[in-house]
N, C-alpha and C positions, 0 to 999 in steps of 0.2 A: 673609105671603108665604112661601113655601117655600122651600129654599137654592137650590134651579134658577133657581128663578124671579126672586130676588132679585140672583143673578147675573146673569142676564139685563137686568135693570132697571139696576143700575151700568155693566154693558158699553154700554146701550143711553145711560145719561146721558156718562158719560168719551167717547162717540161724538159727539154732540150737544156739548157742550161744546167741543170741537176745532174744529168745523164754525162752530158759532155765536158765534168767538172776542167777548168784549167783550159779552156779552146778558148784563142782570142773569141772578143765581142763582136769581131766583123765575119768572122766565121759562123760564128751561131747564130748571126742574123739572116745570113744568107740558108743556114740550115732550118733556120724557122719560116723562113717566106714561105721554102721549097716543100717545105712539109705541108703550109697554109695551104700554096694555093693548090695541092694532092690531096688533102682533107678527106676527101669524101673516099678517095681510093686509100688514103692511109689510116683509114680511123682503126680497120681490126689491127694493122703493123703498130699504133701506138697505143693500142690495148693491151696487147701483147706485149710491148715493151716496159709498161708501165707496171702491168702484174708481175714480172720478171725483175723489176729494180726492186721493188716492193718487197719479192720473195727473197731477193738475195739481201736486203737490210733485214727483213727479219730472219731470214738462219745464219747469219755470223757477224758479228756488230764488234766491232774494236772495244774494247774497253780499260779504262785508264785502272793500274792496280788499285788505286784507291776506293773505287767502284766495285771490287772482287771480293765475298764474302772474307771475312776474316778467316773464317776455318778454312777456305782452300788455300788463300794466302800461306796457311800456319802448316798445312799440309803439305804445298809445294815446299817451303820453306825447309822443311825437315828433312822430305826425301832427299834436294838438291839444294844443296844451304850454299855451294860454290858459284850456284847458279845467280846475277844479279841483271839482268838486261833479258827477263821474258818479255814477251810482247803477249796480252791477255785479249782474247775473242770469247763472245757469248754466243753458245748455240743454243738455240731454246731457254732451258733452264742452266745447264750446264757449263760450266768453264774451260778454257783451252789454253793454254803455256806452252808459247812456241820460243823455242829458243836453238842455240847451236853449243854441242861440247865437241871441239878436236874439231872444225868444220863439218861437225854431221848433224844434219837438222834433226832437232828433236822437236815433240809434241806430247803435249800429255793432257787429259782430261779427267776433271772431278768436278762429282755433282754439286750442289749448292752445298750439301751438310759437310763435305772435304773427303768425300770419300771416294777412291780411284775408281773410274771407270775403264779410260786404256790408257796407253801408251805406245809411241809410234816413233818409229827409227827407221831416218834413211837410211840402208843396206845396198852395198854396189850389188847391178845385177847378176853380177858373179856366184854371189853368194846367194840364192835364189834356191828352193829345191830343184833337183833338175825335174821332176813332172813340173815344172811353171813353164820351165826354157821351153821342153818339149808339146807343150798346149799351146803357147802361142804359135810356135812353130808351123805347127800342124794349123790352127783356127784361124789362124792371121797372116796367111800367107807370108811366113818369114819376116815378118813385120818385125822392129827393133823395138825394144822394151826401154822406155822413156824414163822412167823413177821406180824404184825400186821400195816398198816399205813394211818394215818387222814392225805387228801389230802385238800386241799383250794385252788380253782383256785382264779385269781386277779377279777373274780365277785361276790365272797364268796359263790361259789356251793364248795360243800363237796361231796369227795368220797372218799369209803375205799380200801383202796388193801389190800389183804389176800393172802399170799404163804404159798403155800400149794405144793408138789413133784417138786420143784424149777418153778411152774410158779406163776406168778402175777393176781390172780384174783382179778378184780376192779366191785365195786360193787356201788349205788349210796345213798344219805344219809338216804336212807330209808331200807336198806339191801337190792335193787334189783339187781340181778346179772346184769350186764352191759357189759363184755368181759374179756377176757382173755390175756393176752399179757407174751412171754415167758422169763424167766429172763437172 
């Protein structure tokens, strides 16, 4: 191989390796030749994948509680003091406490100064408005409704999302369809 080229070939494995965290090394070597010697036919697919890893580390990044402003810390802490095993995500600026009470996943979000933003609860689909049931019904050819979740923003408006063919349909507390956003 040549020095370009051989460059090219470590860029394109330390790429693949990131991506493909936990895949044996004989795996990913072979996933790297294959990319190598396609290069010229994969550079927009590894553009694309690169901006895409990129986008999804910066909109939700794990973060350890000790890394979690104090005030949201002090926040969560008050509203849910029974609560000890959240797992913490950074969306932008903003924090996320995902946890489970009674097996039902919860979520709750506060901006940096600890003030509530929403609040999110898994809801069986049963308990859905029936304008949700009857939208997808009708929009999604009978299509089954995946996860079910009661939304609370920090003004106490309620809204539900429904997925359904991996997108997020949100609808408002009365069953009206309201938009679609893709997951």
């Amino acid at each position: 191989m040549r020095n370009q080229s051989r460059y090219a070939y470590h860029v394109t494995h330390a790429f693949i390796s990131v991506i493909l965290e936990g895949v044996p090394r004989s795996h990913l070597c072979r996933v790297t030749l294959l990319l190598h010697t396609n290069l010229k036919k994969m550079k927009n697919v590894l553009l694309i994948l690169a901006i895409t890893a990129c986008a999804t580390q910066i909109n939700a990044q794990n973060v350890a509680e000790k890394n979690v402003p104090v005030a949201v810390t002090a926040a969560f802490a008050r509203s849910y003091p029974a609560v000890a095993n959240a797992q913490w995500n950074q969306h932008g600026d903003n924090f996320e406490a995902t946890y489970d009470i009674d097996k039902v996943d919860m979520c709750i979000t506060y901006a940096p100064n600890g003030n509530l933003i929403k609040t999110e609860m898994e809801v069986p689909v049963a308990s859905l408005p029936d304008g949700v049931i009857e939208y997808v019904y009708k929009n999604y050819d009978k299509e089954e409704i995946k996860e079910a979740k009661k939304c609370t923003d920090s003004k106490g408006v309620v809204t539900y999302a429904a997925k359904v063919k991996g997108e997020d349909l949100i609808f408002d507390n009365y069953g009206n369809y309201v938009m679609k956003m893709e997951s």
